[in-house]
C-alpha positions in Angstrom: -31.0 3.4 6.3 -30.6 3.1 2.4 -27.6 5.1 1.0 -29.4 5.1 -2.4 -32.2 6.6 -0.5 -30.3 10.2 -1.1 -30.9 10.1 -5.1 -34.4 9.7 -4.6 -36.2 13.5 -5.8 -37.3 16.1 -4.0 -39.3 15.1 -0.3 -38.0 11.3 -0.6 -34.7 12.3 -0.3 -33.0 11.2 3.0 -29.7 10.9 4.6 -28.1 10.7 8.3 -29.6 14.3 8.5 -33.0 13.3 8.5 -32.5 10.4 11.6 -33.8 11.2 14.9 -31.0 10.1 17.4 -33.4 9.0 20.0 -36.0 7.1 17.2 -33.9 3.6 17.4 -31.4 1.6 19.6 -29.5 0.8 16.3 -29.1 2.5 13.3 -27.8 -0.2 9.9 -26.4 1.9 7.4 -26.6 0.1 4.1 -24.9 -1.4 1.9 -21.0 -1.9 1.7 -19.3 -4.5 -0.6 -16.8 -6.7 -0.6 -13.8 -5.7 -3.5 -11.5 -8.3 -5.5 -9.1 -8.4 -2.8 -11.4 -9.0 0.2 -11.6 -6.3 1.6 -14.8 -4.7 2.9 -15.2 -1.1 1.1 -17.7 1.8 0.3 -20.0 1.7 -2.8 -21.5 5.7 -3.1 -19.2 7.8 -3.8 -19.9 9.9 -0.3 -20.3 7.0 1.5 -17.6 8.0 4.0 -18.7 11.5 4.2 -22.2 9.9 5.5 -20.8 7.5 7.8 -19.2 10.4 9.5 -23.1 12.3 9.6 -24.3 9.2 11.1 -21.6 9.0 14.0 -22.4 12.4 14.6 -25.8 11.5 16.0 -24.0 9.7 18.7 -23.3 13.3 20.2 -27.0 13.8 20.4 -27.4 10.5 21.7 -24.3 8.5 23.0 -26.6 5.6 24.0 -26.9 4.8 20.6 -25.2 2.1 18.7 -24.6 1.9 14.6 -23.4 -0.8 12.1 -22.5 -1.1 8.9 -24.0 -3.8 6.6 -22.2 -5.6 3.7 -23.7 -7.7 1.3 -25.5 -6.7 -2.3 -24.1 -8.8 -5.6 -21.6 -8.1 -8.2 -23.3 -8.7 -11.6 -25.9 -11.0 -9.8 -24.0 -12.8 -7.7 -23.1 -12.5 -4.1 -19.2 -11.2 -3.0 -19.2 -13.5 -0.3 -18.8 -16.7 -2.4 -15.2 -15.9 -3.4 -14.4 -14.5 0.4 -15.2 -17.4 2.2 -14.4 -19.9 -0.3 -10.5 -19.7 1.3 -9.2 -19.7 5.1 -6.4 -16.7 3.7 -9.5 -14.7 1.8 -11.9 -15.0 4.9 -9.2 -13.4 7.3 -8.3 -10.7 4.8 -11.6 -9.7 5.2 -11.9 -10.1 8.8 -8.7 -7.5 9.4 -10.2 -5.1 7.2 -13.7 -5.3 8.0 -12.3 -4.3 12.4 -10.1 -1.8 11.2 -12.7 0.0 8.3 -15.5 -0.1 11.4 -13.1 1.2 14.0 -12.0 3.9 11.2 -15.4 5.3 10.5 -16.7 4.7 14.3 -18.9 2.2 13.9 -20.2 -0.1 16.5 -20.7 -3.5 15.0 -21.3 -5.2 11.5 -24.6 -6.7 9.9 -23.8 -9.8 7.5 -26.5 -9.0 4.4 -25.8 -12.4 2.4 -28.6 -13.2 1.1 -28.5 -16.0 0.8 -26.1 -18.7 1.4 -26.3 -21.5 -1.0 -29.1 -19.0 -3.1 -25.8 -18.6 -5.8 -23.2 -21.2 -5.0 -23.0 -24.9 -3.7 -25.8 -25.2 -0.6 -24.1 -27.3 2.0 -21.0 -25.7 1.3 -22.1 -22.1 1.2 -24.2 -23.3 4.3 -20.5 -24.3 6.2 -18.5 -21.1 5.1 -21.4 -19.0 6.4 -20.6 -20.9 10.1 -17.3 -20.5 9.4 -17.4 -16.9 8.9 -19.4 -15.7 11.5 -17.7 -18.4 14.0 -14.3 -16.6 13.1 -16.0 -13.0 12.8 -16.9 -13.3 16.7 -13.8 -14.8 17.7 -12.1 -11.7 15.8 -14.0 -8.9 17.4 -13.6 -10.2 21.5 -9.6 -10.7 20.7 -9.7 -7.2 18.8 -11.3 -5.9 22.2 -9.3 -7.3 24.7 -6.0 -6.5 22.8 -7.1 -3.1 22.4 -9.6 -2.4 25.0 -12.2 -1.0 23.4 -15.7 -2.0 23.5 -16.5 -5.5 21.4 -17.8 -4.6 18.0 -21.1 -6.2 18.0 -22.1 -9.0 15.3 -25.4 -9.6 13.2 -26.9 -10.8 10.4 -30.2 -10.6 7.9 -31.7 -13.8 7.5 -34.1 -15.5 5.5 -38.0 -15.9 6.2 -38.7 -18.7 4.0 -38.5 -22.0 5.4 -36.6 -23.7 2.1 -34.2 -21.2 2.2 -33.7 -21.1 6.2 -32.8 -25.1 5.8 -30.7 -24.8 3.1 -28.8 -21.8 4.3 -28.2 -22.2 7.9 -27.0 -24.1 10.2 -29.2 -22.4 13.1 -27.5 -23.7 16.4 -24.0 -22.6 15.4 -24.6 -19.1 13.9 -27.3 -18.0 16.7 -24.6 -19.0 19.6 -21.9 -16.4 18.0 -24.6 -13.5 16.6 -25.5 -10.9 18.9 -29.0 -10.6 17.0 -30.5 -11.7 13.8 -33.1 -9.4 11.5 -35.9 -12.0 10.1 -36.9 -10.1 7.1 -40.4 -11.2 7.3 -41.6 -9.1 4.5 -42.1 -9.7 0.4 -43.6 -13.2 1.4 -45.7 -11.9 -1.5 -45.6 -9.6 -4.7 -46.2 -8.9 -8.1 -44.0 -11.6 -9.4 -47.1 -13.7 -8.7 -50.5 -14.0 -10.7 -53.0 -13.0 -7.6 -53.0 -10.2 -4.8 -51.4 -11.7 -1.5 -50.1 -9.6 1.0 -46.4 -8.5 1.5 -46.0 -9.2 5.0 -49.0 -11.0 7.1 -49.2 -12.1 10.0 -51.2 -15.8 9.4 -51.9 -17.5 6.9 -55.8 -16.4 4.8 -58.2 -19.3 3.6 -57.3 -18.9 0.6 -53.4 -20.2 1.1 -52.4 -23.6 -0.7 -49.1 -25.9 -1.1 -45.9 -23.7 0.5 -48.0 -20.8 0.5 -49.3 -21.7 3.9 -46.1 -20.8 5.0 -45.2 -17.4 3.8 -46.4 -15.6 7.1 -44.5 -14.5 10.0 -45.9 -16.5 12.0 -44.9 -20.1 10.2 -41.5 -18.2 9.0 -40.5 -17.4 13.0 -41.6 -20.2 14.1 -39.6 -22.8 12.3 -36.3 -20.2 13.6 -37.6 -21.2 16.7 -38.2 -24.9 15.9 -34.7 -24.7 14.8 -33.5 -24.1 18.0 -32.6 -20.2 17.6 -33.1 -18.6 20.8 -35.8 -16.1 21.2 -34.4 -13.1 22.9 -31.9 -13.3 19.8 -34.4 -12.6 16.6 -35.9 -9.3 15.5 -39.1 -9.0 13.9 -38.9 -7.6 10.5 -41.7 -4.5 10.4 -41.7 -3.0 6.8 -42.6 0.8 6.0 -43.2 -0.4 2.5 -46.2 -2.1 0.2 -46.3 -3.9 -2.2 -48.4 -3.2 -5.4 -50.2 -5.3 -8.0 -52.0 -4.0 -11.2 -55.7 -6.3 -11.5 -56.8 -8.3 -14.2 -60.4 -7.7 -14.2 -63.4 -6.6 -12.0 -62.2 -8.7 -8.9 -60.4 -6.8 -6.5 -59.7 -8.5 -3.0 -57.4 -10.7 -1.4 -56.5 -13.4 -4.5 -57.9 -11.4 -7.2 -56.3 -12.2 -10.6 -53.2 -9.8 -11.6 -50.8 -9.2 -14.4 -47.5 -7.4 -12.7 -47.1 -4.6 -10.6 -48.6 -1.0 -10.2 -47.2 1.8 -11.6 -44.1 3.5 -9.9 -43.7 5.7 -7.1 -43.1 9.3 -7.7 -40.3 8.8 -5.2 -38.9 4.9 -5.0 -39.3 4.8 -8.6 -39.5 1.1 -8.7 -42.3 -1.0 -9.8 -43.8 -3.2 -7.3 -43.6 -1.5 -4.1 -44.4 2.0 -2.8 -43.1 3.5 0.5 -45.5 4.3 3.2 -45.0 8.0 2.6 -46.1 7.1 -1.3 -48.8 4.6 0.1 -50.5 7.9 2.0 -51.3 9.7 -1.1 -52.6 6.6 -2.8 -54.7 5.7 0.2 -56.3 9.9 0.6 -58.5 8.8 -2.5 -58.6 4.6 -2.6 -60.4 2.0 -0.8 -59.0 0.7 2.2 -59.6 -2.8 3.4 -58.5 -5.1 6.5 -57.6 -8.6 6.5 -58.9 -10.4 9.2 -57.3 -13.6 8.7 -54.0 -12.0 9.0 -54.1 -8.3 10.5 -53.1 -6.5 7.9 -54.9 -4.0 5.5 -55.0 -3.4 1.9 -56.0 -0.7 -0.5 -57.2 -0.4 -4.1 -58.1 2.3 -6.8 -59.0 2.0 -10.1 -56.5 -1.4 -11.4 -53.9 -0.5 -8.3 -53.7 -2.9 -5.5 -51.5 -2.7 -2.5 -51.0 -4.7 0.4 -49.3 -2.6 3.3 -48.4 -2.1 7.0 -49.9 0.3 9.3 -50.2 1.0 12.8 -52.8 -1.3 13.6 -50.9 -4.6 12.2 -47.5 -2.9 13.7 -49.6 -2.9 17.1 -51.2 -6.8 16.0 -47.6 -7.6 15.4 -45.7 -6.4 18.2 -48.1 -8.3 20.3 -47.6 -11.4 18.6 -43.7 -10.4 19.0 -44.1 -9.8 22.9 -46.0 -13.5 23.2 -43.3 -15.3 21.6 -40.9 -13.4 23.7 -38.6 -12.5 20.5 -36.0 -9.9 21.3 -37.2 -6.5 19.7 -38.2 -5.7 16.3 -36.1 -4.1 13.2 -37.5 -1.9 10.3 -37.1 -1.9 6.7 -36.2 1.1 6.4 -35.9 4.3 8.3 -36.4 6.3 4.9 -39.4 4.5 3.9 -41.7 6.1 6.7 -42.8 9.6 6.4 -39.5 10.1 7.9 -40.4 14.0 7.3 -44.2 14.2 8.3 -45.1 15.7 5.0 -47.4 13.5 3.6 -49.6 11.3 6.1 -50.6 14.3 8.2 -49.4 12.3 11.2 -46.2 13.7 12.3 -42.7 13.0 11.4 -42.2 8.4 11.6 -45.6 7.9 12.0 -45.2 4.1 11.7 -41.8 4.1 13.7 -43.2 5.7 16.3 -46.1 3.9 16.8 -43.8 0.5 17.2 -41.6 2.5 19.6 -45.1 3.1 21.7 -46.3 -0.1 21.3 -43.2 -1.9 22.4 -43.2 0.6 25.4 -41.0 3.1 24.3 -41.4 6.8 24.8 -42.7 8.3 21.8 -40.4 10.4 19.3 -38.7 12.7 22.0 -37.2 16.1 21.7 -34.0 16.7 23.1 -32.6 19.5 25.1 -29.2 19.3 25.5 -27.4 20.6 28.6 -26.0 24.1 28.3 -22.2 24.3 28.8 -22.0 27.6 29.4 -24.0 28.1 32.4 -24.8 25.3 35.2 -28.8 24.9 35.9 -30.9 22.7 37.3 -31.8 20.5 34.8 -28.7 20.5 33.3 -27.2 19.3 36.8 -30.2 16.9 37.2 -28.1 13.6 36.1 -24.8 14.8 38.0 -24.0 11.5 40.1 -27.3 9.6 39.2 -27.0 6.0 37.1 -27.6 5.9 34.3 -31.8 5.7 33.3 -35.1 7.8 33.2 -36.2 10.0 35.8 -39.6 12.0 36.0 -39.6 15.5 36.2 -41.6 16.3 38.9 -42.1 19.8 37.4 -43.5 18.8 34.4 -44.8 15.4 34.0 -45.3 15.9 30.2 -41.5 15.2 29.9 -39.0 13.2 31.8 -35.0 13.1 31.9 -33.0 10.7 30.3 -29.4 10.1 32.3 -26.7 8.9 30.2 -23.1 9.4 31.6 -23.9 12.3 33.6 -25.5 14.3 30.9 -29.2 15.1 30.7 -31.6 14.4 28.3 -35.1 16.2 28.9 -37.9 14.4 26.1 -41.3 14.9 26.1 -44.5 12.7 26.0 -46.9 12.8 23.1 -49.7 15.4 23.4 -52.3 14.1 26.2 -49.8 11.5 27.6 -48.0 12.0 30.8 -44.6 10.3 31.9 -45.3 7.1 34.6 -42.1 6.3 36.5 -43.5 2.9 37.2 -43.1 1.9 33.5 -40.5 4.0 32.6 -42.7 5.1 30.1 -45.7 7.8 28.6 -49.2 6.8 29.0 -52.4 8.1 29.6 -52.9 9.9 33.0 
């Protein structure tokens, strides 16, 4: 989740209120920065008042886990360069950065530089990037054992173009100390270019030349993978965004001629890309296409072009994801999907939700939460079972959810029933 997400007007206005506890494993609350004296620290001005909302979903659901990301620039250019330029600066930042995610109960941390070597010297940047997360890890299992707490966990976004992945990482090192990485295989394509291309397909089209062959997922994880990153380590990068073109004349497919972006959101405000909740509106009244090539869809109107993601490539992608074993998938961003089921007529996280099922997730639950007043059954049910899901064998439209003794009671989707065999809802 964005913390600039909460000045956007009216329905796209979002904040730790608006998350589902049970949507995601992880929640990435973005963005810190680093200050002069290298120290992590907030950027809103209620950032801590929103960490604390975020935490509180971990009273819903104390199963899941939250970090806090740092990265962004300081008049264009990246706060990391000075941190890790010196031993001294990068373990300044290192103390603070345990004790501000200890402070504000945060589980891990999530390295946004992007990218290393993109605003400084390339092999260097490329070393201090090793160095810090090599020293980052080494800090948070000594800052467990000495306090015995659980290990803050470790991970980083990383790039999906294959120039930038050579010149930024040294692949080996950095996967062995990383807990997970997010590929951010999206904006492989936008208005910054003179033709329609897609902002996050899964092949390359026919109509691909030079590098361009490679801005797809599939080339982009691949080479991670030729790298020698291990699998169960990388997350698929699933946007709830699009991104727009304006066209330059009658053409209006994949490659047709365009001069800049569409017009704004009423809600992101920024040319170039709309939200999926934005994208609904447009789509009520536009043309909608598929692209076969790479299983993804498009939509136009009038000069308005957008290439976008919906549940159909999420379910193309997430089987590509599954084949090459990769270790889950991460979204870009919570408050980009019709996080409030008011405009796609689909329920609240449409998109979301339909990744969750088609990685074999329950779909969004509802929760129940044990009374404390009075003992009853269900409340009872998880009272010396292990941790995991259980059918209900009084209702197989829902199932429980054990977690420390508590129980959670969710329920399937409308016309799906709970199979203990997959620990999951399907059709009867």
């Amino acid at each position: 989740m964005t913390n600039w997400a909460q000045y956007r007007p009216s329905s796209g206005k979002f904040s730790p209120d608006n998350i589902d506890p049970f949507l995601c494993t992880h929640v990435i609350y973005a963005l810190a920065s680093i200050n002069s004296f290298n120290q992590i620290s907030s950027i809103e001005w209620n950032d801590v008042q929103q960490y604390g909302r975020l935490s509180s979903l971990k009273n819903v659901n104390p199963a899941l886990k939250t970090l806090l990301s740092v990265g962004g620039t300081v008049n264009g250019i990246s706060p990391f360069i000075a941190m890790v330029a010196k031993p001294e600066n990068r373990a300044t930042f290192i103390r603070s950065a345990i004790s501000f995610l200890r402070t504000h109960n945060f589980d891990g941390l999530n390295l946004a530089w992007e990218y290393p070597g993109h605003n400084g010297s390339p092999k260097e940047d490329k070393e201090k990037f090793t160095l810090l997360v090599t020293e980052l890890s080494t800090a948070f299992e000594d800052d467990a054992k000495d306090n015995r707490k659980t290990q803050l966990l470790l991970s980083a976004n990383v790039a999906s173009f294959r120039p930038t992945i050579e010149r930024a990482y040294e692949v080996n090192k950095i996967s062995a100390r990383l807990d997970f990485m997010n590929v951010m295989t999206y904006d492989f394509h936008g208005h910054w270019e003179d033709a329609t291309a897609h902002n996050s397909p899964l092949y390359h089209s026919s109509l691909d030349s030079g590098s361009h062959i490679h801005h797809n997922i599939n080339s982009s994880v691949s080479y991670w993978l030729e790298l020698g990153a291990p699998s169960q380590k990388l997350l698929l990068g699933f946007p709830t965004y699009g991104r727009t073109f304006r066209l330059h004349g009658a053409a209006s497919g994949l490659g047709a001629p365009s001069n800049g972006p569409a017009a704004a959101g009423p809600y992101t405000g920024t040319a170039g890309f709309w939200a999926f909740y934005e994208i609904c509106d447009f789509t009520s009244s536009a043309t909608i296409e598929w692209i076969s090539e790479q299983e993804v869809p498009y939509a136009t109107s009038a000069s308005s072009w957008v290439g976008y993601d919906d549940k159909r490539s999420f379910s193309s992608k997430v089987q590509w994801m599954t084949e090459k074993n990769l270790g889950g998938a991460h979204v870009w961003t919570l408050d980009m999907d019709d996080f409030s089921g008011g405009f796609c007529s689909a329920g609240s996280y449409p998109l979301i939700n339909h990744l969750r099922m088609s990685m074999g997730f329950s779909p969004k639950p509802t929760t129940t939460p044990a009374p404390t007043t009075t003992r009853d059954p269900v409340a009872d049910f998880c009272r010396g079972r292990p941790d995991g899901l259980y059918e209900n064998p009084a209702d197989k439209s829902t199932y429980f959810q054990c977690y420390l003794g508590n129980t959670y009671l969710h329920r399937c989707q409308p016309g799906l029933i709970y199979w203990d065999s997959c620990k999951c809802c399907n059709w009867p």
